[in-house]
Legacy VTK file of the C-alpha trace (Angstrom):
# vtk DataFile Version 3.0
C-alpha trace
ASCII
DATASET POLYDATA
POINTS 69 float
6.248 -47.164 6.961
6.261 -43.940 9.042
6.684 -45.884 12.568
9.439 -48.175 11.316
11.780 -44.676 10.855
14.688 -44.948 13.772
15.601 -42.027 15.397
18.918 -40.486 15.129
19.244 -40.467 19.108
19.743 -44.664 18.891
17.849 -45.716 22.059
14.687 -44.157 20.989
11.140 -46.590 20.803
8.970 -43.649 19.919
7.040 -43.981 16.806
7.965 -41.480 13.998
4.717 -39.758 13.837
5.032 -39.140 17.466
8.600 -37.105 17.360
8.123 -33.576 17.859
10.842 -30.493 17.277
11.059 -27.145 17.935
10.727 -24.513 15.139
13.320 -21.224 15.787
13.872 -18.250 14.145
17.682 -17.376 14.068
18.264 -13.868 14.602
21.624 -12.102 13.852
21.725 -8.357 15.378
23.243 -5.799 13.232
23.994 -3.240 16.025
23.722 -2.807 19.776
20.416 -3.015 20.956
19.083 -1.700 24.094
16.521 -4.446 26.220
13.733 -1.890 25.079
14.603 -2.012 21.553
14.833 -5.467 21.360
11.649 -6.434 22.757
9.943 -4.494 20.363
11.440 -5.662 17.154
10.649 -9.069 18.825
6.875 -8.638 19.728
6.489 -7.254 16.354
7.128 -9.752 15.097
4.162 -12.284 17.210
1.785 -12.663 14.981
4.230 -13.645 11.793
5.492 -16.465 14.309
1.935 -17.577 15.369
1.311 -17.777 11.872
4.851 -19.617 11.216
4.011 -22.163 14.040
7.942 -20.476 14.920
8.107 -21.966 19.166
10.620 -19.057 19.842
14.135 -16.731 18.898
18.180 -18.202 18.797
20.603 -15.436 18.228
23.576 -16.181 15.696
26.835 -14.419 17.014
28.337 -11.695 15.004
31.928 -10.861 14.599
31.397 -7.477 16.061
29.700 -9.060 19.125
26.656 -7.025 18.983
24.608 -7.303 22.225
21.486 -6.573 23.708
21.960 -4.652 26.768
LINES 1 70
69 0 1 2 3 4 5 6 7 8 9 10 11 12 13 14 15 16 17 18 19 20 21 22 23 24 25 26 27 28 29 30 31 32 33 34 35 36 37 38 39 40 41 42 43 44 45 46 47 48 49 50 51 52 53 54 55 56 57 58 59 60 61 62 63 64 65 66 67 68
């Protein structure tokens, strides 16, 4: 049964169906961005995420170190 699952963390009592998670989108920037530029390409993306049930953005590092600035 569902509420008989253990959770990974060991010392957890919480029923199974009860666990929640966060859903991300992993993001991994292909050139300097400016704050501007960012937040755009971001917000455009809202309603796709709403849609997703997505909670929020990570950002994978790059080996060029791209940032948002």
């Amino acid at each position: 049964k569902q509420g008989k699952v253990h959770c990974a963390t060991g010392n957890c009592y919480t029923p199974f169906d009860e666990h929640t998670s966060d859903k991300v989108c992993f993001v991994q920037l292909t050139r300097h961005l400016t704050k501007e530029e960012a937040t755009a390409k971001l917000q455009s993306c809202k309603e796709l995420m709403t849609q997703n049930k997505v909670d929020g953005f990570t950002f994978v590092e790059t080996p060029e170190k791209f940032r948002i600035t």
